[in-house]
C-alpha positions as CSV (number, residue, x, y, z in Angstrom):
1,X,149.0,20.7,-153.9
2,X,147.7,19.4,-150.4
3,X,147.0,22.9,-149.5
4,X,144.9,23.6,-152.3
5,X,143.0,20.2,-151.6
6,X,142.3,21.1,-147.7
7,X,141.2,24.7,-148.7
8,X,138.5,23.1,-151.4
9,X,137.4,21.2,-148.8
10,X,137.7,24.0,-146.1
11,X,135.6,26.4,-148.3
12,X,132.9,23.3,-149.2
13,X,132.3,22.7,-145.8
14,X,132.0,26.5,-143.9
15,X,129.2,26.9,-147.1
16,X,127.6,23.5,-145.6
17,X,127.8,24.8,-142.3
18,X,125.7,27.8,-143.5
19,X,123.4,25.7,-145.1
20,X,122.2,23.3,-142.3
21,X,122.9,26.2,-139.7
22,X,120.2,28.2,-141.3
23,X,117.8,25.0,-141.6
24,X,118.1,24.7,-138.0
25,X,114.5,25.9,-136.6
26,X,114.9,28.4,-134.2
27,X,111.9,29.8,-132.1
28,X,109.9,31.5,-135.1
29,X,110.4,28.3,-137.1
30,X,113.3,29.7,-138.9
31,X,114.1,29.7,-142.8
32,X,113.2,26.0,-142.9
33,X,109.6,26.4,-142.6
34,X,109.7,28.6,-145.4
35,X,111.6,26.7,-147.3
36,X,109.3,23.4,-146.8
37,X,110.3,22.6,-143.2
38,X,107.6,20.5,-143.1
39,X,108.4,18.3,-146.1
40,X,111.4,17.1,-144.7
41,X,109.6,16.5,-141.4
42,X,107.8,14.2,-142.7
43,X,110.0,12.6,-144.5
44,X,112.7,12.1,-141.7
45,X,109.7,12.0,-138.6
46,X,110.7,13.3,-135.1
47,X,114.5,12.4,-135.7
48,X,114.9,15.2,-138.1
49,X,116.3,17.6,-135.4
50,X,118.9,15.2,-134.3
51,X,119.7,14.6,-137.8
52,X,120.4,18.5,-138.3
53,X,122.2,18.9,-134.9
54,X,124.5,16.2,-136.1
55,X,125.3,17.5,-139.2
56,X,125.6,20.5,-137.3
57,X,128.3,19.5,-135.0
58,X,130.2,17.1,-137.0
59,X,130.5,20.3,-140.1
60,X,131.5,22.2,-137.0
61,X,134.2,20.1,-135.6
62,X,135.5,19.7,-138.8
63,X,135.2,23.3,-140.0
64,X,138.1,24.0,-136.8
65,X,140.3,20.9,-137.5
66,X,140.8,22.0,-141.3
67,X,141.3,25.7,-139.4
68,X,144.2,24.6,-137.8
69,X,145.4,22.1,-140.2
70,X,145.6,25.5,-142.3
71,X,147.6,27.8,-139.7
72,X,150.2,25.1,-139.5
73,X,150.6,24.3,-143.2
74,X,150.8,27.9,-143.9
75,X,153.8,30.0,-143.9
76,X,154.9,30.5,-139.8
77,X,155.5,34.4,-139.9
78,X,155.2,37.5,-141.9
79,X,158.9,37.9,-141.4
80,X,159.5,35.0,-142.9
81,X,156.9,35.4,-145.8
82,X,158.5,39.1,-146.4
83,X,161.7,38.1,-146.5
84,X,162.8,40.5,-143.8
85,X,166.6,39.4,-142.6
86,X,166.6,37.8,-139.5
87,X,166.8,40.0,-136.2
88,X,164.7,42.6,-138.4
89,X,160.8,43.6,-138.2
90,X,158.9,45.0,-141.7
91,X,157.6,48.3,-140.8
92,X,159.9,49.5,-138.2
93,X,162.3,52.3,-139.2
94,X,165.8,51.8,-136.9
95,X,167.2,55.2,-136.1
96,X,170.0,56.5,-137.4
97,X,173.4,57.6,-135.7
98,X,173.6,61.4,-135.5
99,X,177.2,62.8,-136.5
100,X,178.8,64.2,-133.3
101,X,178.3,68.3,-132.7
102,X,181.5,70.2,-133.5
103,X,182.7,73.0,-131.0
């Protein structure tokens, strides 16, 4: 149940992290301007950038914790998660014994 939980939020936050990534202005002005760039420019003043970048960095940082929150909760092989015996690797065919050549 936890696992579904931290992928919800895993998923919310990488389409968040798109989201203020792309509002970011870049050196054309980026999507922002033409999405009203200017609106919230005015509405936040000269801080707006530092707003973003924190955002920014803070979506990021979380974005890898949950990533290797995930990896550990996860299963720890493909062996294991196949169900191959122990000592044994899925997809490699052991040879077999020849019978000895008769004279």
């Amino acid at each position: 149940m936890l696992i579904i939980f931290f992928t919800f939020l895993y998923i919310t936050i990488a389409i968040l992290l798109v989201f203020i990534i792309l509002l970011q202005t870049g050196r054309g002005g980026g999507i922002a301007a033409a999405f009203g760039g200017a609106t919230v420019e005015s509405i936040f003043g000269t801080r707006r950038m530092d707003i973003i970048t924190k955002a920014t960095v803070v979506l990021g940082a979380l974005f890898m914790i949950l990533s290797i929150l995930l990896v550990r909760m996860g299963p720890t092989s493909l062996i294991k998660m196949k169900g191959a015996p122990k000592g044994e690797r899925p997809g490699i065919v052991q040879p077999q014994e020849s019978p000895a050549p008769q004279p």
